[in-house]
C-alpha positions in Angstrom: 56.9 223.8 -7.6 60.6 222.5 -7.4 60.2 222.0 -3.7 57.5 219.6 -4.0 59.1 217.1 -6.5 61.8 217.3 -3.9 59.6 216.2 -1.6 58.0 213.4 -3.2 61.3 212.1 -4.3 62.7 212.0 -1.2 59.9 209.8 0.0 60.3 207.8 -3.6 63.7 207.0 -2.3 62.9 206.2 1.2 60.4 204.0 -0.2 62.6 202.1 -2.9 65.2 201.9 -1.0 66.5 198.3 -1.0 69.7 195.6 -1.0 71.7 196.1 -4.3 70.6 194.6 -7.0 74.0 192.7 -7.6 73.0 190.7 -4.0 72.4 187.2 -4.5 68.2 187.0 -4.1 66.2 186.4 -1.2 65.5 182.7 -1.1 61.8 181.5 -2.1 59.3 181.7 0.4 58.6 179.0 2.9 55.6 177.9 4.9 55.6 180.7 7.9 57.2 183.5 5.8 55.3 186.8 4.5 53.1 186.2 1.4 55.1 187.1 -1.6 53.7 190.5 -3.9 51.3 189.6 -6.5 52.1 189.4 -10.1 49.2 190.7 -11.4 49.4 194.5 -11.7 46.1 195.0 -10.6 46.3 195.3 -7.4 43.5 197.4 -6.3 39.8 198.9 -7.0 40.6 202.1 -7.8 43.9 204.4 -9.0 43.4 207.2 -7.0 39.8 208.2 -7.6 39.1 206.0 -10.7 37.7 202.9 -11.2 40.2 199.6 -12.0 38.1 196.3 -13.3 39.4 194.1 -9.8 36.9 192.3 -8.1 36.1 192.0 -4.4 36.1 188.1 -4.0 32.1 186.4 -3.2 31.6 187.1 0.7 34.6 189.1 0.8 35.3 193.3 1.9 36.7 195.7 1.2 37.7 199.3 2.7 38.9 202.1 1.5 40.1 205.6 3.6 41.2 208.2 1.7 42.2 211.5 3.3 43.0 214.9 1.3 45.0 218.0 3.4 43.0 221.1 2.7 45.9 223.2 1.9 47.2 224.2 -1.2 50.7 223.5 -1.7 51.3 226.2 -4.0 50.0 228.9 -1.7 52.7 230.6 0.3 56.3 230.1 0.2 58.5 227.6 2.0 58.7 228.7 5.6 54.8 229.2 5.2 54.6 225.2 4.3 56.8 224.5 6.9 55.1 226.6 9.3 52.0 224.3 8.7 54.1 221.1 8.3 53.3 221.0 4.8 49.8 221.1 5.3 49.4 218.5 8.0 48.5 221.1 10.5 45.4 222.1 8.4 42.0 220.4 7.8 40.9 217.6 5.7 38.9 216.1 3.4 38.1 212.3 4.4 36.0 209.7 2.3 35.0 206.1 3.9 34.4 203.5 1.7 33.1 199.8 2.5 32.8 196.8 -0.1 31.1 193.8 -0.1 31.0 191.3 -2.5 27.7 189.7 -3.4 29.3 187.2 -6.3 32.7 187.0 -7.6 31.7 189.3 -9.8 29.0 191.4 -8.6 30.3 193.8 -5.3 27.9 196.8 -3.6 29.5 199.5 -1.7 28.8 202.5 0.3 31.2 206.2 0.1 30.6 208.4 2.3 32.9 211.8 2.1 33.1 214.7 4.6 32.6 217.0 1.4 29.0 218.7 1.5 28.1 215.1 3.4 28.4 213.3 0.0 26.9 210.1 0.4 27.4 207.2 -2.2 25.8 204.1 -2.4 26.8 202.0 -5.8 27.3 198.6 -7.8 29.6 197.0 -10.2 29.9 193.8 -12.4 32.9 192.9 -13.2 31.9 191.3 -16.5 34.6 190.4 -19.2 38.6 189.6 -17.2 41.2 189.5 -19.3 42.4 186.1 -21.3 42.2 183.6 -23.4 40.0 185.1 -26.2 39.3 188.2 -24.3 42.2 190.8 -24.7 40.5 193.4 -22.1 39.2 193.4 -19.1 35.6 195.1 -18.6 33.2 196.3 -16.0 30.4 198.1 -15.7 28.9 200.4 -12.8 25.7 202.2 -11.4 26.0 204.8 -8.3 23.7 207.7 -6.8 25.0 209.9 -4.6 23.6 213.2 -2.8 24.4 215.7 -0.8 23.5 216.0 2.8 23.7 212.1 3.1 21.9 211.5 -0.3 19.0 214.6 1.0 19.8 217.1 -1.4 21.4 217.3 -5.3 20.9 213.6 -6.1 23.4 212.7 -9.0 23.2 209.2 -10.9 25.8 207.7 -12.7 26.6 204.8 -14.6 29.9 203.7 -16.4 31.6 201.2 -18.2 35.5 200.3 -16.9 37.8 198.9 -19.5 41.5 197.6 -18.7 44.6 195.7 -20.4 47.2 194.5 -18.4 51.2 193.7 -19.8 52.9 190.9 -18.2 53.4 192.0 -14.7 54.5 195.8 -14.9 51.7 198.2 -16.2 48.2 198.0 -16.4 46.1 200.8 -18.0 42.3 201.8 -17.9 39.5 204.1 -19.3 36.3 204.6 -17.8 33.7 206.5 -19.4 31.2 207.6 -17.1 27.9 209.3 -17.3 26.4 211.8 -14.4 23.1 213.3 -14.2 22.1 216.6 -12.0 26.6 218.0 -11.4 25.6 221.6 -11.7 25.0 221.8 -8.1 23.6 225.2 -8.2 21.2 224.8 -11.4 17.6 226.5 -11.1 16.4 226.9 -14.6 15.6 223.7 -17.1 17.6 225.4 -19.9 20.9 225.1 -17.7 23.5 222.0 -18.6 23.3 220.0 -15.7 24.9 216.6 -16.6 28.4 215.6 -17.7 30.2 212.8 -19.8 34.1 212.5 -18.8 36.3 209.4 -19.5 38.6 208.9 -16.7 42.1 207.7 -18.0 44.7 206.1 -15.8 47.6 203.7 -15.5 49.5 201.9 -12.7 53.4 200.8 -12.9 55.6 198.6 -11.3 58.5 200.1 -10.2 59.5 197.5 -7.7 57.7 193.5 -6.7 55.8 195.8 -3.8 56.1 199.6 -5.0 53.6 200.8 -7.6 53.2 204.5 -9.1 49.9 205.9 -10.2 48.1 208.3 -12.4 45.0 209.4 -13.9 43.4 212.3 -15.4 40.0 212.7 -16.3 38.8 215.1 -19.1 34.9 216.1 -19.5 33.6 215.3 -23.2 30.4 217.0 -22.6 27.8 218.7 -20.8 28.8 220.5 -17.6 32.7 221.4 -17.1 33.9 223.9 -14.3 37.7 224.0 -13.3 40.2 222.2 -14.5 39.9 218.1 -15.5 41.0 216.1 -12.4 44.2 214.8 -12.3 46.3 213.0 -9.6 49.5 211.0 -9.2 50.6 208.3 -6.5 53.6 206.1 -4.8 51.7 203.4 -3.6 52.7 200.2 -1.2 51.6 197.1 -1.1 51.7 194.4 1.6 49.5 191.6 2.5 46.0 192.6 2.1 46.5 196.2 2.4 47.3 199.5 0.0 49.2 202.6 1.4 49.5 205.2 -1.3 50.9 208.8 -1.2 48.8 211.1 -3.5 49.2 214.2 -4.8 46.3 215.9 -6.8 44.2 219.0 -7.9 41.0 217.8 -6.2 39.1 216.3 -3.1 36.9 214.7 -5.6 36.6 210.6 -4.8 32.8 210.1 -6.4 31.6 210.3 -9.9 30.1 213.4 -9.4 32.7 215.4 -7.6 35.0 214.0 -10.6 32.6 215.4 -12.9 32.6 218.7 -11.8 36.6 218.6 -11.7 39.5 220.2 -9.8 41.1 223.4 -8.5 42.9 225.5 -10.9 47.0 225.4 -10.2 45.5 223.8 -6.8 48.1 221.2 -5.3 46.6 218.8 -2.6 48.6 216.1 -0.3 47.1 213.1 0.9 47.0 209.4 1.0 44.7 206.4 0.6 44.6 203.3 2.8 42.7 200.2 1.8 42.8 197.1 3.7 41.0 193.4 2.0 39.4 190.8 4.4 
């Protein structure tokens, strides 16, 4: 387990690395120079998996790649990862994801994930932003997806998304979330096939461009095999797009698949892209 940390903390490092901090300050930017990082510490859609209240400006998109190694980390020793370049030489789990915004607060999407053909079509309303009298933010979701692109095990979901953000460094969310029909495999009407989990996560500022992630999400109810999915991140942000470097016990990136949790003492690598336009 050691050997992973390692790894991710020598990217950390690569990634913060930077000017010390006694250097005088980069002057203010001028017309022509790079867009300066946001202040807002929302700076995306999602955490990893879960939900964030952001919007998707009116007539605007939004896409989303996210792309899991199929190997567990904790199988094998180090030559074996190294053998397999630490699990880039194996398969993959991908989910595509497109955006659009209908208002500037109503957004439709479409997932589609290379896991059983998961398709996912869905909506959100981001309802309440934090401010002035409102000390949350809140939103509120309804999705279907199905196996087989939407041909098989249909599972409906809906959810409410609630956030606070402090100053410009941490913001933190729980989403509650419904599914209906996660027990893939159920045949008789006495068998628990829905679940209630509340997915929990935060995202931190470590630097004006470099965030870190997490999330977990434990089920309350109903259908709960494996472990609760959990995943952290480094993530970095430039103009208009997201690179993040996840680690996590799960391919899982729809409400279902979330639902039905992750691998026990699994360990996957991977990374999200998401690009704004």
């Amino acid at each position: 387990m050691i050997r992973f940390f390692l790894l991710l903390g020598l990217v950390l490092a690569l990634v913060l690395s930077s000017p010390a901090a006694g250097q005088t300050p980069d002057p203010p930017p001028t017309s022509g120079t790079t867009q300066q990082p946001t202040a807002d510490p929302q700076i995306e859609l999602n955490l990893i998996s879960l939900p964030t209240t952001q919007s998707v400006k009116r007539h605007h998109g939004y896409f989303r790649l996210n792309h899991r190694f199929a190997r567990d980390l904790r199988l094998g020793d180090f030559g074996d990862l190294a053998a397999d370049l630490f699990a880039l030489d194996n398969g993959a789990v991908l989910g595509l994801e497109y955006r659009f915004g209908l208002t500037d607060s109503i957004h439709a999407g479409v997932h589609r994930s290379t896991e059983a053909k998961t398709l996912q079509v869905f909506g959100r309303w981001d309802t309440i932003r934090q401010g002035g009298s409102f000390p949350i933010g809140a939103s509120a979701f309804v999705s279907t997806e199905g196996l087989d692109n939407l041909q098989d095990a249909r599972q409906p979901a809906l959810g409410v998304v609630l956030s606070r953000t402090w100053g410009q460094r941490l913001a933190v969310y729980a989403s509650p979330t419904y599914v209906d029909g996660t027990h893939l495999a159920a045949l008789e009407e006495d068998v628990d096939n829905r679940t209630l989990y509340v997915g929990l996560g935060a995202r931190a500022r470590l630097r004006p461009s470099v965030f870190v992630v997490g999330e977990y999400s434990p089920r309350m109810s109903g259908y709960a095999p494996g472990d609760p999915m959990w995943g952290l991140a480094l993530e970095k942000w430039t103009r208009g797009h997201t690179l993040a470097l996840t680690l996590t016990n799960s391919f899982a990136t729809t409400p279902g698949q979330i639902a039905r949790g992750g691998t026990p003492d699994a360990l996957y690598l991977g990374f999200n892209i998401t690009r704004k336009f």
